[in-house]
N, C-alpha and C positions, 0 to 999 in steps of 0.2 A: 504494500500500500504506500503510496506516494503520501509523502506529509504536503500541511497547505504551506504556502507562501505568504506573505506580509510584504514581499519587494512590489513596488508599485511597477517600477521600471520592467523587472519579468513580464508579469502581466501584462504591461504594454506591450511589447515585445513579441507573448506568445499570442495574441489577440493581435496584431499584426500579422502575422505569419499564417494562420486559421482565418483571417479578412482574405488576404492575397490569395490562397486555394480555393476558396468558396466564392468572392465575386468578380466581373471583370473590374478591370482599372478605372475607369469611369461609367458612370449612368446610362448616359449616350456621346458619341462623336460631338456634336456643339455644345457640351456641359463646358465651363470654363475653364476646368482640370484648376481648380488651386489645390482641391485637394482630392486621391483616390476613395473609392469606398471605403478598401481596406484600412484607411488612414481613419476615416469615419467613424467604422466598426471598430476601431481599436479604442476610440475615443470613447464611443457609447460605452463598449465593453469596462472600460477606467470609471465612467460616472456610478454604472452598476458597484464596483470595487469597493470605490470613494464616498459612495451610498449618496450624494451629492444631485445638484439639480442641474438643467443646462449653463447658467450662470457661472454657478459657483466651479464647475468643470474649465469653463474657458480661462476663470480668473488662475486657480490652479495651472492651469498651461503655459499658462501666457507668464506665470514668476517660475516655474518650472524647468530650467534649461534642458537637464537630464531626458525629461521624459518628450517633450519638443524633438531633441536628437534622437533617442531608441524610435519613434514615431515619423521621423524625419518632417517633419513640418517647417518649414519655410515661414510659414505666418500660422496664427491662431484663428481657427473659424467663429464666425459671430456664433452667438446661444442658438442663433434659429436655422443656422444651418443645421446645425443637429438636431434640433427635431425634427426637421425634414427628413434628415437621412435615417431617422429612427424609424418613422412612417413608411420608408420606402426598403429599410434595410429588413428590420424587427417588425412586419406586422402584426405577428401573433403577440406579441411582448405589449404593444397597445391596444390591442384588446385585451389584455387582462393574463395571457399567457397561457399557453399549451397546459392544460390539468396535469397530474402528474396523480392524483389520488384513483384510489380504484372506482371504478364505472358500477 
């Protein structure tokens, strides 16, 4: 059994890696690319972590050198970029989430 982690950095990192295999690198062809899905989904993945809201995630980032570089980010995305990409990455996670208890 694997023990849990407390490294935020990991976690960015392995939620980067698990983005990049599961979506393509952009939305569509004319999305603007500042930043890929998988950069997104890492980011979402952190807020879940962080147990934190879209705000308090960006503010996080943005004094964050560390985790900016493991995620390669260039710039910090606005709050509402990421709930967009929550909407379009995480559907089931805004409805309420896949049950996991017995049927």
């Amino acid at each position: 059994m694997r023990g849990m982690t407390k490294s935020v950095v990991w976690v960015a990192r392995e939620a980067l890696a698990v983005g990049r295999r599961s979506f393509p690198a952009y939305g569509s062809r004319t999305s603007r690319h500042d930043f890929t899905q998988a950069q997104l989904f890492a980011l979402l993945v952190l807020r879940q972590f962080l147990q934190t809201d879209y705000r308090g995630l960006v503010t996080l980032v943005a004094e964050w050198q560390e985790i900016r570089k493991a995620l390669g980010l260039r710039k910090v995305p606005h709050y509402s970029t990421l709930a967009y990409a929550a909407r379009r990455l995480l559907p089931e996670a805004e409805k309420g989430g896949l049950s996991t208890a017995p049927s």
